[in-house]
N, C-alpha and C positions, 0 to 999 in steps of 0.2 A: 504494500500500500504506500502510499506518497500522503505524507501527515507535514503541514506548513505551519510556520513558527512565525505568526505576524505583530507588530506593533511600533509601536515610536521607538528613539535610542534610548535605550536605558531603563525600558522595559522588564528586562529581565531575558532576554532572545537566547542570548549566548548560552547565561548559566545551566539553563534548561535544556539546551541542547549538548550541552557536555555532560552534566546528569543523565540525561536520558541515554548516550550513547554509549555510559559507561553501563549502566545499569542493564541495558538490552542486552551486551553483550556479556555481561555477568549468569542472566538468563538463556545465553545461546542465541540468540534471534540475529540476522545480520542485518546490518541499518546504515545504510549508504548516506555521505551526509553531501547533500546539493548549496550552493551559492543563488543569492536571487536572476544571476545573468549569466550566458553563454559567454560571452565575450568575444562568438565566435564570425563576428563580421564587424569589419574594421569599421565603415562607416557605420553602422548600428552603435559598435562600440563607441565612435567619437561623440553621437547624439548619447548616449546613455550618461556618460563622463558629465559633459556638460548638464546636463540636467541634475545632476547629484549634485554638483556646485551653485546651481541656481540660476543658471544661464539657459535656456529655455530658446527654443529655436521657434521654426514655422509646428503651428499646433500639429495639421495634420500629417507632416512628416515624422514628429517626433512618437506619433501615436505608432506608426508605421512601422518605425525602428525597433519600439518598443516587442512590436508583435512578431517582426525577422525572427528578434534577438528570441521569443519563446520558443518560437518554433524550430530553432536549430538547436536549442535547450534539452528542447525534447528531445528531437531527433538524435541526436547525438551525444549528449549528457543524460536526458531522464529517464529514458528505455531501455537505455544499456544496464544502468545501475539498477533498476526495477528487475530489470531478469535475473541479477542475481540475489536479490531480497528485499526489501523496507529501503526508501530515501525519506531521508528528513530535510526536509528545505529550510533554513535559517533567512525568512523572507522569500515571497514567493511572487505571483500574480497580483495579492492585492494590493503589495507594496508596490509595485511599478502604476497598480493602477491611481496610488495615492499620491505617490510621486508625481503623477504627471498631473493631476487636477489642481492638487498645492502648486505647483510652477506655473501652471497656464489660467491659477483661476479658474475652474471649469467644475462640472457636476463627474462628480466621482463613479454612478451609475452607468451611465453607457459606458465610459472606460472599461468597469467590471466586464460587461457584455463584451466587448471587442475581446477583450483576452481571452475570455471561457469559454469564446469558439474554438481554444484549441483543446480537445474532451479527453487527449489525453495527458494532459498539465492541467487538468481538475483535482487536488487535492483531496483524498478519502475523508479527510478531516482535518479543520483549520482551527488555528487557537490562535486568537487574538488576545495578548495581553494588556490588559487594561490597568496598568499600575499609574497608581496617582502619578501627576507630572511635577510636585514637585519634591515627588522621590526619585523620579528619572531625571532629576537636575543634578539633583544632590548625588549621584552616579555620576553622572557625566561628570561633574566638577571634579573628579581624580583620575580622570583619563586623563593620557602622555598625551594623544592626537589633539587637536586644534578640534575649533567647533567647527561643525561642517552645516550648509546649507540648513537643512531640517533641524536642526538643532537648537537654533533663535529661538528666545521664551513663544514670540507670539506663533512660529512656522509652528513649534510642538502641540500649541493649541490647537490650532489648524488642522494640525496632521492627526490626533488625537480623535478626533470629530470625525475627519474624512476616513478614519480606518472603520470607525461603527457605523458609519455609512454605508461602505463598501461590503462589510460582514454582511448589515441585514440584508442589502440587495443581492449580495451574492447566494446567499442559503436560498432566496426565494426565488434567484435564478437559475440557479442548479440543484437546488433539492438535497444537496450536499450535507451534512451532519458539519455545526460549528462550535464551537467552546470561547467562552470570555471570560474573563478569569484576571484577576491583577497577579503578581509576582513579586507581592510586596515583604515575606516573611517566611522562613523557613518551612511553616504550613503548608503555605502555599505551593511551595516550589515541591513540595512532595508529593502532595494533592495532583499537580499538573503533570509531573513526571509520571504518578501512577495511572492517571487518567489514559493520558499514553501508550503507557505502557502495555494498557489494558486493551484498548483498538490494535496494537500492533500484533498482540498476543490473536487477537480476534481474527485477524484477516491472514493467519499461519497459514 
């Protein structure tokens, strides 16, 4: 199965996914772990880059790139890894879809739609982390890297908003099984890890 790990920085993305990966394979299970991008077309790539940064090109070209870059994703990264077990995506579809409505201003909804025409980069089940934002400051504030783009108090609002956006219309667009859930406490990250653990166990 193909299980996506969505939310703003400092969500809690990472720690759950090293949790979880250790844990799977503590259980035997194999769980391939995927990147939100292919990276595997140059020009896709140079609109991706920019967009991360905040530089935002022509709308309907960047949506375009966006959709290349899935589809070589798949083709080429998500299928392969799928045949031989479980991939865990750290940021998936809804993140490129949220990505690009925060840059362009725009309704996060059809974006969702564009992507999830591709039905095999449909995620068995999506978790979107909803941990208060300003506990994912207060994370961020000890990172080495520099702030990037989404990262500004008000983009994290923004982006906050447009990910439960993007959930509800996604579930209602694909019919898909979703989880929200913050990642604010030891609890929690157990809770999520097993939750997990449990669907991947599920779909052996």
């Amino acid at each position: 199965m193909l299980l996506a790990l969505e939310g703003i920085a400092g969500a809690g993305k990472s720690t759950i996914r090293d949790h979880l990966l250790t844990e799977a394979h503590a259980k035997g299970l194999t769980v391939n772990h995927i990147g939100q991008f292919s990276w595997l077309s140059l020009p896709a790539t140079r609109t991706l880059v920019k967009l991360r940064a905040g530089q935002p090109g022509d709308y309907a070209n960047d949506v375009q790139a966006a959709q290349t870059d899935l589809a070589l994703h798949n083709t080429f990264n998500l299928v392969p890894a799928m045949g031989q077990g479980h991939v865990l995506a750290d940021r998936f579809s809804l993140s490129t879809a949220c990505l690009l409505a925060l840059s362009h201003r725009q309704a996060v909804a059809p974006l969702v739609e564009r992507l999830a025409q591709e039905p095999t980069a449909r995620p068995s089940l999506t978790v979107l982390l909803t941990t208060d934002l300003s506990l994912c400051r207060q994370r961020l504030a000890h990172r080495e890297s520099g702030q990037r783009f989404t990262e500004g108090s008000a983009e994290m609002a923004d982006l906050a908003q447009l990910y439960r956006e993007a959930l509800t219309h996604w579930a209602r667009f694909t019919d898909l099984p979703v989880l929200m859930h913050p990642c604010s406490s030891k609890a929690d990250l157990d809770f999520l890890v097993s939750a997990c653990l449990r669907q991947l166990q599920e779909h052996q």
